[in-house]
N, C-alpha and C positions, 0 to 999 in steps of 0.2 A: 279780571283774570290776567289781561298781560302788567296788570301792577304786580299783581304777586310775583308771577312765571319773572319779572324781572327782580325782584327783590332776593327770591330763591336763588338766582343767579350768583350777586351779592353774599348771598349766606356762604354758597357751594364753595364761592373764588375765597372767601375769607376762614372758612371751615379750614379749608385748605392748607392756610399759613398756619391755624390753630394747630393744628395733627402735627402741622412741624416743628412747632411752639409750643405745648402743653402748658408747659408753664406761665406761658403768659395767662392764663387762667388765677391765676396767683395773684395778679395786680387788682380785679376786681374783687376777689376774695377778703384780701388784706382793706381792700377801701370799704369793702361794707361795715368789716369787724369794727374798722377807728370811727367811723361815722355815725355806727351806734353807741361808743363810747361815749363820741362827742356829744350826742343827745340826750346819754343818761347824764355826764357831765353838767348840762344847762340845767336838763329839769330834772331830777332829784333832790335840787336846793329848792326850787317851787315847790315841789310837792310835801317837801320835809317842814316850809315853814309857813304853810299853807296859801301862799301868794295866787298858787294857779287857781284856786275859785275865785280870784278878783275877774278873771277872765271870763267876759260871757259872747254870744256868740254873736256875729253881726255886729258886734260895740266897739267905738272905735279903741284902741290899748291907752291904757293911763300911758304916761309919757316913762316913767322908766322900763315901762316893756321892750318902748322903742330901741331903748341901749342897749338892752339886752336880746333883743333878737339877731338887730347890728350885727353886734357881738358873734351871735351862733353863726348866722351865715357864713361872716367873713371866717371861722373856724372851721365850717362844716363845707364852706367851697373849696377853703386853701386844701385841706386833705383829698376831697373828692379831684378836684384840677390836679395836684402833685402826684395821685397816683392813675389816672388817665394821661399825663405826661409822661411817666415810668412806660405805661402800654404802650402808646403811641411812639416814642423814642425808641422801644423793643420791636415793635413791627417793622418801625422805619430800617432797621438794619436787616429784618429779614429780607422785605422788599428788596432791597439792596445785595441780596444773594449772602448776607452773613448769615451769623448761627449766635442769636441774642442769648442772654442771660439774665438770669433776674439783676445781678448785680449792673450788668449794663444800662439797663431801663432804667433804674432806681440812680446811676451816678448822674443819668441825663436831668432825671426831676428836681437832684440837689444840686445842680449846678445852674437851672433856672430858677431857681426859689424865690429870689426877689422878683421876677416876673410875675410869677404863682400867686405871692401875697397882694402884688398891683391889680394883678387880673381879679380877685377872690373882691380885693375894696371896692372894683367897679363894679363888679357883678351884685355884691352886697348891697352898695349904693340903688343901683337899679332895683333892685328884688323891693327893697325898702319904698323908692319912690312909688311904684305900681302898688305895693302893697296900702299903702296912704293913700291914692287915688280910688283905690277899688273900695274902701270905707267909707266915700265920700259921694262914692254913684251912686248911680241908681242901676235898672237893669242893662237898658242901653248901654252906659256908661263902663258896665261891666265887661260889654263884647266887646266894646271898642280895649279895653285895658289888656283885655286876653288876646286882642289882636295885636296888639303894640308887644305884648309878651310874645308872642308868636314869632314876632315881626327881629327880636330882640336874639330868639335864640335861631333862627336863621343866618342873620348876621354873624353873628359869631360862630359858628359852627368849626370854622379851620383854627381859631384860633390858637388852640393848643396844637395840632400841628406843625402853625406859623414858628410858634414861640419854641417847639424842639427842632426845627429845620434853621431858624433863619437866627434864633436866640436873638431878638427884639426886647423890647420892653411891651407893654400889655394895652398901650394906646397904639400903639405901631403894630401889633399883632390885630387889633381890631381891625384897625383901617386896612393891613392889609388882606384879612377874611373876607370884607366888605368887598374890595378891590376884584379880589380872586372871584367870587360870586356874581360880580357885574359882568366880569369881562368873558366870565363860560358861559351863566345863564342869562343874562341879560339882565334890565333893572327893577323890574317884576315880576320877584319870583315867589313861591312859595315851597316848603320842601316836601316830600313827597312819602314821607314815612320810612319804604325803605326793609329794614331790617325790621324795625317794631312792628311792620304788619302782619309778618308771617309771625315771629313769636308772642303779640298780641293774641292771635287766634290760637298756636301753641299751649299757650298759658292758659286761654282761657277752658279751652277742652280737657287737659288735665283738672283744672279746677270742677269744669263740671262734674265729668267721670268719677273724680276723688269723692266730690261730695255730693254723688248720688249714691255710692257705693259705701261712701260713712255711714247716710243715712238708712240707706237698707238693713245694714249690720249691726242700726244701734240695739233694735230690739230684742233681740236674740243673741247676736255674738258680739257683749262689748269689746271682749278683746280685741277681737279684727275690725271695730269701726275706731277702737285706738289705733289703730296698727295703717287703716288706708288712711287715716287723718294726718298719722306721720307721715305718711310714705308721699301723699299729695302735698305736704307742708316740703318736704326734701325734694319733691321735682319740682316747684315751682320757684324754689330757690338757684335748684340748677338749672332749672333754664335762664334766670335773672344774670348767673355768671357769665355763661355759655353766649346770653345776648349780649351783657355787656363786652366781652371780648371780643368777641366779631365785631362789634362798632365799633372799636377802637382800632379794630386792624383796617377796617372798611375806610376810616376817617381818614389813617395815613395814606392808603391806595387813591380817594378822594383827592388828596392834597396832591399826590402826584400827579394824577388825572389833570389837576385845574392847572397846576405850576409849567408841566410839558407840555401836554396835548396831547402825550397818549398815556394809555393806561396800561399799569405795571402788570408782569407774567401772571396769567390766570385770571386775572381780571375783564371783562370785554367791554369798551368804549362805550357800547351803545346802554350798557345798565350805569355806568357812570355817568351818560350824559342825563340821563333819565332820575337823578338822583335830585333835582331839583326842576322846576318845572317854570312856563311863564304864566301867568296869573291872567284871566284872561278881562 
């Protein structure tokens, strides 16, 4: 309970910026639309020339799968990273007592781009190595990779931040995520969920209610178990937004928290400190 009661905290302080920002609800929006593009882009050329039944499950990929997943990440991170760049560079100015715009956020993420594309090849590279490892486990093998995964995206957590505050390159952004995470929480840490626990439970209660309520309706009134099937398909989307944006404002407030030592207006120290934890 005080996970949540602090995580809510988080949401409250970050809700906050949002109500000021509306807009910024628009960077996650915009990043979902390209990154589905970017998916039908990869695989509708598999499916059209029948390659994706080479694919079975548990089996390790013929070798030009490899190139081509490569390929998708480093395309499906560069868009996902340059438009949490846009948010977080748009926060960053609210924090800052401005009045951001879309065009503001958006000139921050094209002016890091080369960053973007460094940061997407490492992240790529990585996604790739674990993915090749976890084909090769066994079960064990498997937690340990998901822990190194874990262990992976901990690490980096500031780094887009890093990269709209400090405009670095994407090894210098790492190390200095890394740096920022040592020197507040010390060097065994674990993070703490945060934001995704209270809209994990969100999520998941709409989804039930949706589709207890589908199911009630199918027998009798299809129309209305079409109609709560949309309506739970649209709140679960909006909340998907709603989350993504508070974490991108929560990340910037984060980066200030770790950068100063104290935590920016409406925000309170003690949910920021709590935002990662020591590993016991």
């Amino acid at each position: 309970m005080g996970k949540f009661a602090r995580s809510w905290e988080m949401i409250q302080a970050s809700a906050a910026v949002l109500r000021s920002d509306k807009e910024l609800l628009v960077f996650p929006l915009v990043s979902a639309i390209a990154t589905i593009l970017v998916t039908l882009t990869f695989v509708l050329p598999l499916i059209a020339t029948g390659s994706l039944h080479q694919l079975q499950p548990h089996q390790p990929l013929p070798a030009p799968f490899y190139i081509w997943m490569f390929l998708f990440y480093v395309v499906q991170y560069t868009v996902i990273f340059f438009f949490n760049t846009a948010l977080v560079g748009a926060a960053m100015i609210r924090l800052d007592g401005g009045d951001p715009t879309l065009a503001d956020g958006l000139a921050i993420a094209r002016s890091r781009i080369v960053s973007i594309l460094g940061y997407a090849l490492i992240a790529a590279t990585v996604g790739m190595i674990l993915r090749a490892l976890e084909e090769r486990a066994g079960f064990i093998g498997r937690i340990v990779i998901a822990m190194v995964g874990a262990a992976w995206t901990v690490a980096t957590s500031m780094v887009v931040p890093v990269l709209v505050v400090q405009n670095v390159g994407p090894i210098d952004a790492i190390k200095e995520s890394v740096s920022l995470l040592r020197r507040n929480w010390g060097e065994n840490l674990i993070g703490n969920g945060g934001i995704g626990v209270v809209f994990g439970l969100l999520t998941f209660a709409v989804a039930l209610v949706g589709g207890v309520l589908t199911i009630a309706s199918a027998g009798s009134m299809v129309p209305m178990a079409y109609l709560f099937g949309a309506l739970t398909v649209v709140a679960i989307l909006g909340l998907s937004l709603v989350q993504a944006a508070l974490a991108g404002i929560y990340s910037a407030a984060l980066y200030r928290f770790a950068s100063t030592g104290q935590a920016p207006t409406g925000f309170d120290d003690g949910a920021l400190q709590e935002a990662f934890r020591i590993k016991a």
